[in-house]
N, C-alpha and C positions, 0 to 999 in steps of 0.2 A: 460642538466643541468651539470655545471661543477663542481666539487668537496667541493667547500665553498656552493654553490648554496644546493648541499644535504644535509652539514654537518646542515647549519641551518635549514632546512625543517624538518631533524631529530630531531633538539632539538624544536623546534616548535611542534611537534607531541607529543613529550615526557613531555614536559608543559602541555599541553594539557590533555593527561592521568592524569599527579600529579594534575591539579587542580579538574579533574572530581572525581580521589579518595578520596582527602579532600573534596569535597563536598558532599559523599553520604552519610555519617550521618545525616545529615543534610534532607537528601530526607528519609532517614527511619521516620525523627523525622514526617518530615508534614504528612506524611500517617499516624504512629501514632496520632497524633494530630486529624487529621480527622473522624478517629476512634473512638475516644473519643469521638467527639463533635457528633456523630451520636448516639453515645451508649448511652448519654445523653438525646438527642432530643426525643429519644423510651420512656425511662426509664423515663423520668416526664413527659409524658403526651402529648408533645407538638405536636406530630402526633402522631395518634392515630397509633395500628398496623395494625389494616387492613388495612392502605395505606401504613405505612413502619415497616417491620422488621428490629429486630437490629440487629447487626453484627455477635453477638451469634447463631442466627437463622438459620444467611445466612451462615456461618462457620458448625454448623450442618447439613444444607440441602448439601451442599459440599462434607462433608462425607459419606452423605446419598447416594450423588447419583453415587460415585465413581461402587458403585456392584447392586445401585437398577435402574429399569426402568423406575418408578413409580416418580411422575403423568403422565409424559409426552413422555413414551413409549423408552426412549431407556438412556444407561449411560451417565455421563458427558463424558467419553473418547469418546466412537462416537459420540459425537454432536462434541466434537472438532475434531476429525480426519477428519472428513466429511466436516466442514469446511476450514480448513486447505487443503484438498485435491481440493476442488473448489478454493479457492481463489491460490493458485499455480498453477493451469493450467492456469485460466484465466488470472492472473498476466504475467505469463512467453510468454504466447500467445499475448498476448498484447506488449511486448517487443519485443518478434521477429518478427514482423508482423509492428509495428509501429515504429523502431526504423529507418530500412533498408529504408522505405517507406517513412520517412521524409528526411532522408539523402540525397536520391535520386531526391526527389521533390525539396530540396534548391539547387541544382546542374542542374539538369538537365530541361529545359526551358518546353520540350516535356510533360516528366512526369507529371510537375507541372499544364501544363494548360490542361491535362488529368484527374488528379487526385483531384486537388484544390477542383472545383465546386462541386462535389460530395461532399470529404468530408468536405465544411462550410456549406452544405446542413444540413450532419450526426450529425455535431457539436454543434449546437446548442439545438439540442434534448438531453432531460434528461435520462441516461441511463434507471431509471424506469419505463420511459414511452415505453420500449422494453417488459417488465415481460408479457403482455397480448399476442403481439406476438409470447416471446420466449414458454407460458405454450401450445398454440395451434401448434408448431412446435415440441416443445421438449418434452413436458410434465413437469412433477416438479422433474424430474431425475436431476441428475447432469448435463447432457450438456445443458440445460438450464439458470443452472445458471452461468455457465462458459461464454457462450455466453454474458449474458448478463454483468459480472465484464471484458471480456474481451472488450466491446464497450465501458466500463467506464475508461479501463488504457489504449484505443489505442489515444485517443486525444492529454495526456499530453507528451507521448511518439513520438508521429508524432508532434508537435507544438514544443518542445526544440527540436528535429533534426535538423527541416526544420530552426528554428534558429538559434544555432548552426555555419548550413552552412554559413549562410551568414553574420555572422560575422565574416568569415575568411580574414585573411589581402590581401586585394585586391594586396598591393605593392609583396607582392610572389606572386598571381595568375599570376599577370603581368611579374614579373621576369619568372617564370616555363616558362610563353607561350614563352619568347623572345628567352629561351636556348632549343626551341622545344622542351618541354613536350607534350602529348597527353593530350585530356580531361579526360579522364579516369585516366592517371598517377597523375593530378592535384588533382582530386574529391580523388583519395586514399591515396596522399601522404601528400596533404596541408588540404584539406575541412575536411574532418574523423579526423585527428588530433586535431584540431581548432573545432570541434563540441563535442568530447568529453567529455568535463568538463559540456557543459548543458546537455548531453545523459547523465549522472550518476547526474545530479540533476533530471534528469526525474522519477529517479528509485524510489523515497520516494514519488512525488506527487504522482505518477500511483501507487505505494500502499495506499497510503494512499486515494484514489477514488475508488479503486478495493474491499476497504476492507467495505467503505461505501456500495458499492453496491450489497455486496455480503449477508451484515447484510438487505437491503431494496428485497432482489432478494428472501431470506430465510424466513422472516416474512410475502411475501404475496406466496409465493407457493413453500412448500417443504415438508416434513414428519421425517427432523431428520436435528440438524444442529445447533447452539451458535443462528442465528436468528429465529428458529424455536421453541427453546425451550422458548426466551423470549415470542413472540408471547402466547405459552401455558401457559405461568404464566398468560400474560393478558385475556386469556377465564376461565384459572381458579381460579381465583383473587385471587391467588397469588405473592404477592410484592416479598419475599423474592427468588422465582423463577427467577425473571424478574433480580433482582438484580444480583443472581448470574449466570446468563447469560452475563451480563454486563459487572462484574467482569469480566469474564473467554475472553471474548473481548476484553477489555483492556489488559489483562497480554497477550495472546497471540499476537494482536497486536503490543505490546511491543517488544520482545521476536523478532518477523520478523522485525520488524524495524529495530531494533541494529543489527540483521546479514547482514539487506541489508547495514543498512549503513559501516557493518564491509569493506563487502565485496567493497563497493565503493570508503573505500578510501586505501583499498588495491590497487584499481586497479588505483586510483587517484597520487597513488607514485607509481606505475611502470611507467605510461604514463611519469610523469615530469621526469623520469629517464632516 
């Protein structure tokens, strides 16, 4: 990337920034908004509470559960650390494991008709339909559920490598072979290059499949966890549980998306650099 080529990428990125800061008022207003129009829905009647607490409630039980155990046997901090600590093994095991392994499958002829058949076999099976397997292997410990968000983010991660590679511009593959490159110099120097930009769009679907799986992994077989405690609000028909399990989901959620995606377009302007 030559010098005008950065300078506008820079001011591109810094647009970018200015318009997402004028906009967040605007994203405080609809959550308040939202707020209201629930604290409403409580408050005349129109669901009853036994099916929804209001906002008050779930804000109470929040603080409630910050130092109590109570109903559902452990604090809000370790139900989120616990999950938070599953969903980053499994996540990051999924990327190391899947990323290398698609790379290598769009490049290389051998590996692929090695490896292909197996996994369109894998791939089409629904990570949950592993949980019966993984509780008679694993138990409902943590490598269980690991196991299982990592069969959920190794697809999206092996499928953008393996494509990726083969969008790389055949006119360089061709040229590399004419000024005698190696196959291996080519697969390092042109293919990994050229596959890049879908390997860091993989990084947000395989979170965002790993975090599905980990909330489906945690409500049918675990004992502490953001899906385990929903789970306990619905045996102890408590809505206001349920919710703020949800809540705590989405913010955290949140929260890992923006660092992944911090981190990816960090690394999305070293590569054009």
């Amino acid at each position: 990337m030559n010098n005008s080529e950065y300078i506008k990428e820079k001011s591109k990125n810094l647009l970018t920034i200015s318009l997402k800061k004028n906009l967040l008022p605007l994203s405080f207003l609809s959550i308040l908004v939202l707020i209201i129009i629930w604290q409403l829905i409580v408050s005349l009647g129109i669901v009853p509470p036994t099916m929804l607490d209001s906002p008050v409630e779930v804000i109470k039980l929040f603080f409630y559960k910050l130092n109590n155990a109570d109903p559902d046997g452990a604090i809000l901090g370790m139900h989120i650390l616990v999950s938070l600590e599953e969903i980053l093994f499994g996540y990051i095991l999924a990327l190391v494991v899947g990323i290398p392994l698609g790379l290598v499958m769009g490049w290389y002829s051998v590996a692929d008709g090695l490896v292909r058949p197996l996994f369109e076999l894998i791939r089409p099976i629904p990570p949950v339909a592993w949980i019966p397997l993984a509780i008679f292997w694993f138990g409902i410990g943590i490598t269980g559920k690991v196991w299982i968000i990592f069969i959920g983010g190794l697809v999206p991660a092996v499928i953008n490598a393996y494509a990726g590679v083969l969008m790389s511009n055949p006119v360089l593959i061709q040229m590399s072979k004419t000024y005698g490159a190696s196959k291996w110099q080519i697969f390092l120097q042109i293919c990994v290059p050229s596959a890049l930009p879908m390997v860091f769009g993989a990084l947000q679907v395989a979170l965002a499949i790993c975090w599905t799986c980990l909330v489906a992994a945690e409500m049918l077989a675990s004992d502490v966890g953001l899906g385990y405690m929903i789970t306990m609000g619905r045996r102890l028909l408590l809505p206001k549980l349920i919710i703020l399990g949800m809540i705590m989901l989405g913010i955290t959620g949140f929260i890992i998306g923006n660092i992944v995606d911090r981190v990816e377009s960090y690394l999305m302007s070293a590569w054009r650099r």
